[in-house]
NULUM-248301 format. One line per 8 residues: for each residue x, y, z of N, C-alpha, C, O, CB. Coordinates in nm, 3 decimals, decimal comma, padded with zeros to 5 digits, always signed. Atoms other than C-alpha are relative to their C-alpha. Glycine has a CB too. Layout:
N
X Y Z X Y Z X Y Z X Y Z X Y Z | ... .
***
This chain:
47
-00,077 -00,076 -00,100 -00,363 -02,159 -02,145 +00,087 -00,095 +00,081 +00,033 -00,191 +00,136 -00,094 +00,080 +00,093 | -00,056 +00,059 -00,087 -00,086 -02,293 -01,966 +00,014 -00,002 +00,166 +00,079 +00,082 +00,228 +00,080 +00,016 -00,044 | -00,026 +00,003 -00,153 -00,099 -02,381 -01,601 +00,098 +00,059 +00,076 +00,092 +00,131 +00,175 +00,015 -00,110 +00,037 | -00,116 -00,011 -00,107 +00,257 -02,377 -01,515 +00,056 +00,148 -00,027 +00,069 +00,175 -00,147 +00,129 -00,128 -00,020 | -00,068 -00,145 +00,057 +00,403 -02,021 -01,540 +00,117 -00,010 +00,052 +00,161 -00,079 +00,145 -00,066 +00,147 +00,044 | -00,120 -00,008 -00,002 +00,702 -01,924 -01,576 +00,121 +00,048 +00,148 +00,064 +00,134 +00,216 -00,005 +00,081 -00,106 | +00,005 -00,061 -00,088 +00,942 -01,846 -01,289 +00,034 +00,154 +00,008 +00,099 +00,187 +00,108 +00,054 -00,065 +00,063 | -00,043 -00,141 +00,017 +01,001 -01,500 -01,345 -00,118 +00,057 +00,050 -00,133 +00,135 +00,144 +00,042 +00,049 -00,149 .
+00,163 -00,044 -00,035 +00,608 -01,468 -01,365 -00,033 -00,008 +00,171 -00,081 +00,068 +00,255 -00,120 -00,125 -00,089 | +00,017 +00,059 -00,188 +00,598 -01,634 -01,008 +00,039 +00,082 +00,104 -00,012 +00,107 +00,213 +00,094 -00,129 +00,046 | -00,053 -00,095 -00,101 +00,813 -01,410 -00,871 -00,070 +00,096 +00,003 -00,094 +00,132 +00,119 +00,122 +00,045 -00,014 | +00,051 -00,146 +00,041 +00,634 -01,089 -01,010 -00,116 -00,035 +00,087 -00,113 +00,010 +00,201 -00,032 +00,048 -00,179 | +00,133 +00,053 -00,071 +00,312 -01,230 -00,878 +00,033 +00,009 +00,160 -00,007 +00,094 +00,239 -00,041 -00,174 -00,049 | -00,072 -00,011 -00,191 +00,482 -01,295 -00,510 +00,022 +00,086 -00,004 -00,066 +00,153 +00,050 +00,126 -00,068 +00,077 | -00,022 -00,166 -00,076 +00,623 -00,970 -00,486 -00,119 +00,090 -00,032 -00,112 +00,185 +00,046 +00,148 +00,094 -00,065 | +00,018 -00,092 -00,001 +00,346 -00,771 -00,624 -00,141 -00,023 +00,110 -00,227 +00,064 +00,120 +00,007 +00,054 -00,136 .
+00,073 +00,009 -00,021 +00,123 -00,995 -00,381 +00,043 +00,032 +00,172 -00,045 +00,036 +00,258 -00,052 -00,101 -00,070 | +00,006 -00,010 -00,096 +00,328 -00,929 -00,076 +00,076 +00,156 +00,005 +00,088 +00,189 +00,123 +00,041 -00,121 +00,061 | -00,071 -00,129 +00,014 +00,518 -00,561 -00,160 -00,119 +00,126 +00,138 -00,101 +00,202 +00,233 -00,009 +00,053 -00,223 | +00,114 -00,124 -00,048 +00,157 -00,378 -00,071 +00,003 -00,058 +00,177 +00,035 +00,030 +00,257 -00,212 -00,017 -00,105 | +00,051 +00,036 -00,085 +00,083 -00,597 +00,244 +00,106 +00,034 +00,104 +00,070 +00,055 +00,220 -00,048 -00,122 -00,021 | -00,049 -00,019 -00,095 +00,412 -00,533 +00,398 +00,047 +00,162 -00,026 +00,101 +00,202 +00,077 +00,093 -00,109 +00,026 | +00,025 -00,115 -00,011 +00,431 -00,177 +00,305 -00,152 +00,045 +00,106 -00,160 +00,140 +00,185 +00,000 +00,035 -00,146 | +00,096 -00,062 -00,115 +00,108 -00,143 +00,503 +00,023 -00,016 +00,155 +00,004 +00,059 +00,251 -00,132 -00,059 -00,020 .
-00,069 +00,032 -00,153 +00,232 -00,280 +00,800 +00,132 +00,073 +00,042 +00,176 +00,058 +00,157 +00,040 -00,159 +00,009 | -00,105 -00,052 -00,081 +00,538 -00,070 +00,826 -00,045 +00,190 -00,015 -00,005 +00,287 +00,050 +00,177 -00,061 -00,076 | +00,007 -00,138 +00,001 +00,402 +00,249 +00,711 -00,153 +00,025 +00,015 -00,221 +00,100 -00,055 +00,067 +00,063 -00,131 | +00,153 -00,064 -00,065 +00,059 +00,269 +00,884 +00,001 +00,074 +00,110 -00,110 +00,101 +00,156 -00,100 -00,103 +00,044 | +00,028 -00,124 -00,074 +00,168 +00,526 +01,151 +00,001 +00,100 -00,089 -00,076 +00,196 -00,080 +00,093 +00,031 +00,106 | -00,016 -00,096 +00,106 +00,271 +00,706 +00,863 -00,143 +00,079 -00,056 -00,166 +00,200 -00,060 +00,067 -00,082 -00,117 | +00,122 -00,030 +00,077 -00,067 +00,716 +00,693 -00,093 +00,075 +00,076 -00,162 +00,170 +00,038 -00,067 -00,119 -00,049 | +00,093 -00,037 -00,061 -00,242 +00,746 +01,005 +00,041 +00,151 +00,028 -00,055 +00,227 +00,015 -00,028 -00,089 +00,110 .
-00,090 -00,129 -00,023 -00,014 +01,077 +01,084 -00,050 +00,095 -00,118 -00,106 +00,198 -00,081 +00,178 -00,033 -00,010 | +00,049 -00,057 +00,127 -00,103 +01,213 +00,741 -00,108 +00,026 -00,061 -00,129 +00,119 -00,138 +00,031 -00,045 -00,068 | +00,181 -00,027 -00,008 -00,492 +01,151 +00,735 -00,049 +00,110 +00,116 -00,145 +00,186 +00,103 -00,091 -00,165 +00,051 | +00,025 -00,081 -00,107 -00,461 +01,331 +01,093 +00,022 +00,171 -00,081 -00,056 +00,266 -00,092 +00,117 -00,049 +00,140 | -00,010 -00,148 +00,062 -00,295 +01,630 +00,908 -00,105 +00,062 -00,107 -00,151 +00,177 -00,109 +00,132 +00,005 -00,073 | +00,061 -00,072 +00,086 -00,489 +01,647 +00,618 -00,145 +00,013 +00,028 -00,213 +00,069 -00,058 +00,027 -00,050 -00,122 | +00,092 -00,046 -00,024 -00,804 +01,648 +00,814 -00,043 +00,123 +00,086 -00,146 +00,190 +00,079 -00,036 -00,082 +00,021 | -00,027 -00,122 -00,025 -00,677 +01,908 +01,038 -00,004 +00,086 -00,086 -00,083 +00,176 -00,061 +00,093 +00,010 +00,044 .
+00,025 -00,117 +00,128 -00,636 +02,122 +00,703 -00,093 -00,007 -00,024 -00,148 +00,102 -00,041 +00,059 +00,004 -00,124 | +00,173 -00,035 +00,067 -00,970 +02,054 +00,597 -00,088 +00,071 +00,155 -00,128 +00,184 +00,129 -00,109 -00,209 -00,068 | +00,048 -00,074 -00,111 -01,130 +02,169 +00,963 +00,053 +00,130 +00,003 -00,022 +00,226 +00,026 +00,027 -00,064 +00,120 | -00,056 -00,178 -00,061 -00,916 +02,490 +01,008 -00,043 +00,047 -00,139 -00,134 +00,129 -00,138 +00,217 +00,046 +00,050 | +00,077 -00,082 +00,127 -00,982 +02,578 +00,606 -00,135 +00,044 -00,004 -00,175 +00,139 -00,072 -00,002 -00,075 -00,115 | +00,162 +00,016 -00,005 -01,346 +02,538 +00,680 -00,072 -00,044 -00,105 -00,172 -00,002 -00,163 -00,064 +00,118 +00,025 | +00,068 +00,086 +00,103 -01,377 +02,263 +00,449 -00,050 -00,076 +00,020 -00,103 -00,142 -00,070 +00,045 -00,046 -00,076 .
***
């Protein structure tokens, strides 16, 4: 197995190691807004 990877690989790796981390940080009112709703629907359904 080769050590050095390629840079294409490098990149893919960096973005798919920082894509999630800064998606969570910009869209965590979001989520939190959306867990609020969908637990509201489950309480009023009487689920």
């Amino acid at each position: 197995m080769n050590l050095l990877l390629p840079p294409l690989a490098l990149l893919l790796l960096l973005a798919a190691l920082v894509a999630p981390a800064t998606a969570a940080t910009a869209y965590r009112p979001d989520w939190n807004r959306l867990s609020g709703l969908t637990r509201a629907r489950v309480e009023t359904c009487g689920g």
